[in-house]
C-alpha positions in Angstrom: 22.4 -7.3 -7.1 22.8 -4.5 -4.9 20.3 -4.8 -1.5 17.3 -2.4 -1.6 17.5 0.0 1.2 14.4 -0.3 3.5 13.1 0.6 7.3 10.2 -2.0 8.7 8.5 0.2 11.8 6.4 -2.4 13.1 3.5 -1.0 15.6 3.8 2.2 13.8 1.0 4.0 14.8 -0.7 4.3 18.4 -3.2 2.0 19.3 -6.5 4.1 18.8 -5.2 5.8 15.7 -4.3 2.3 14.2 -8.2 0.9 15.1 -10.0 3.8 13.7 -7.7 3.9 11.1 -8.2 -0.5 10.5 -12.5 -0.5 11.4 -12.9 2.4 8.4 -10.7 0.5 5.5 -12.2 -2.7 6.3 -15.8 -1.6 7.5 -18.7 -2.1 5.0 -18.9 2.2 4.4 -15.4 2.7 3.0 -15.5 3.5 -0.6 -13.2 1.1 -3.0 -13.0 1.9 -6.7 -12.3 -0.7 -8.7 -8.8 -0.9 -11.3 -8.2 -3.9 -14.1 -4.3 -4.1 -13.6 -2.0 -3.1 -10.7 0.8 -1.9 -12.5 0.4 1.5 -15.0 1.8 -1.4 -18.1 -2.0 -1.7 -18.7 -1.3 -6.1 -18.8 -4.2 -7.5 -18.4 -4.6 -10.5 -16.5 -8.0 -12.1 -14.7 -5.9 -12.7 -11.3 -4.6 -9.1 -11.0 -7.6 -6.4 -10.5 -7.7 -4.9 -7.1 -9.7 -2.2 -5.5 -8.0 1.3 -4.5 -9.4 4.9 -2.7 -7.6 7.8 -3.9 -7.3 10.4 -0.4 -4.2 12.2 -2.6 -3.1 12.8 -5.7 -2.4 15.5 -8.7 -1.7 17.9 -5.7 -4.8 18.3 -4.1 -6.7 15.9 -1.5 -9.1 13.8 -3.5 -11.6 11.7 -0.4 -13.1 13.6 2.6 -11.4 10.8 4.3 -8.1 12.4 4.0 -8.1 13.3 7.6 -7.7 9.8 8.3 -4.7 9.2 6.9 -3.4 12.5 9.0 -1.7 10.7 11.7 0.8 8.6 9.4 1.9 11.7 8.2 2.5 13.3 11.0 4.8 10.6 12.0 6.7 10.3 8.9 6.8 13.8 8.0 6.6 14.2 4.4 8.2 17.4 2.9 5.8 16.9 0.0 2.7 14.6 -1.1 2.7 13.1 -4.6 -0.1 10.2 -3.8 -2.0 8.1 -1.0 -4.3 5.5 -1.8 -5.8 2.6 -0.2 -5.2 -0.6 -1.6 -7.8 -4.0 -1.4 -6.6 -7.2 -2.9 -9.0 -9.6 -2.7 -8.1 -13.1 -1.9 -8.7 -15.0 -5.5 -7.7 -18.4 -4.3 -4.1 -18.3 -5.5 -1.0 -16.5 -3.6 0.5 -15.0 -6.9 2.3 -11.7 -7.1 1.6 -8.8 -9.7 4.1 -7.5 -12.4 7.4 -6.1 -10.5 6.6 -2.2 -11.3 8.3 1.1 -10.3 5.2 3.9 -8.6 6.7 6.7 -10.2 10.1 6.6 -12.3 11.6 9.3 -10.3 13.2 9.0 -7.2 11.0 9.7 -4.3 10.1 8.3 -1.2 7.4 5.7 -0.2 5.7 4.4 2.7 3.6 1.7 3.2 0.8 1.0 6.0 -0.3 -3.0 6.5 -3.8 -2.6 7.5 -4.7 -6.2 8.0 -2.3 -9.3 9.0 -2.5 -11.7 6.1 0.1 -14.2 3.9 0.5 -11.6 1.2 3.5 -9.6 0.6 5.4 -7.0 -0.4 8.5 -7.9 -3.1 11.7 -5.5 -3.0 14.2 -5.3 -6.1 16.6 -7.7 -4.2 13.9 -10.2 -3.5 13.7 -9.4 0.0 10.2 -10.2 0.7 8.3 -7.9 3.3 5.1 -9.8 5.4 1.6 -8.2 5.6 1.8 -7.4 9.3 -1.1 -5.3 10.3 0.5 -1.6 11.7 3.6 -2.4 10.5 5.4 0.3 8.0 7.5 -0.2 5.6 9.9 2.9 4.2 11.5 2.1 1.2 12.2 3.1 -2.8 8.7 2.7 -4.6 11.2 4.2 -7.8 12.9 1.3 -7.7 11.1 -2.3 -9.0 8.8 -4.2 -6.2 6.0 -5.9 -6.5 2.4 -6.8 -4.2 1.1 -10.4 -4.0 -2.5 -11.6 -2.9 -3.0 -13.4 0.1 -5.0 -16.8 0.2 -5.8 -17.0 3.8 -7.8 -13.7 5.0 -10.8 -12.3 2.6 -8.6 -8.7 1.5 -5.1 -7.4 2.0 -5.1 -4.1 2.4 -2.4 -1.7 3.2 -1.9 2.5 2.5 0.7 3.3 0.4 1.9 7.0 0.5 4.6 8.4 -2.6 6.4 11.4 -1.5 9.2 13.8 -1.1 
């Protein structure tokens, strides 16, 4: 199997811009919305629900917390938006992974933000597994198959995934 390509850019954002960024996702105010399934196959399974906040999508901005999210992209520059949401898995006891799954079946770009340190991960095509490592950024191909996993030893993993061009 050919490796996935990837970047990991850990400390990604400054220090101020990361907290703000860390005290809203996990603070009692910030709005989650609750989804059945993590991948579009529409799989049901009790162990794989998870919470997500739409701040872009369908080509327009979709939270009034979009502004938050401003300083990722100004670091990684995005020629054009297709999605950013916030993702909460919450810790159910068991460290299993969702269905491997592609974000969009097109290639595009993708970027995720770790919010919060924790024993989850992130599962490339390869197998290359990527730790939950709070302000670090991974770059990679959400078109190609990866996979999340829930973490057993924190209460949430969260993390920002962006899809563009």
């Amino acid at each position: 199997m050919k490796k996935t390509e990837y970047k990991i850019i850990d400390n990604f954002l400054g220090l101020d811009d990361f907290k703000k960024l860390k005290d809203l996702m996990l603070g009692k105010y910030f709005s989650w919305y609750y989804n059945p399934d993590v991948t579009f196959k529409n799989v049901y399974s009790p162990h794989t629900m998870y919470f997500t906040h739409l701040f872009y999508d369908a080509s327009r901005i979709q939270s009034n917390l979009f502004s938050e999210v401003e300083p990722i992209l100004q670091l990684i520059k995005p020629k054009a938006l297709i999605r950013i949401k916030g993702n909460l898995y919450p810790n159910i006891g068991k460290s299993i992974a969702d269905l491997a799954h592609k974000d969009y079946e097109y290639p595009h770009k993708g970027a995720l933000l770790y919010i919060n340190t924790n024993n989850g991960c992130t599962v490339l095509e390869d197998g290359t597994e990527i730790k939950s490592i709070a302000n670090r950024l991974l770059m990679f191909e959400p078109h190609k198959l990866h996979n999340s996993s829930f973490c057993t030893d924190e209460k949430v993993r969260v993390n920002i995934n962006i899809n563009y061009f």
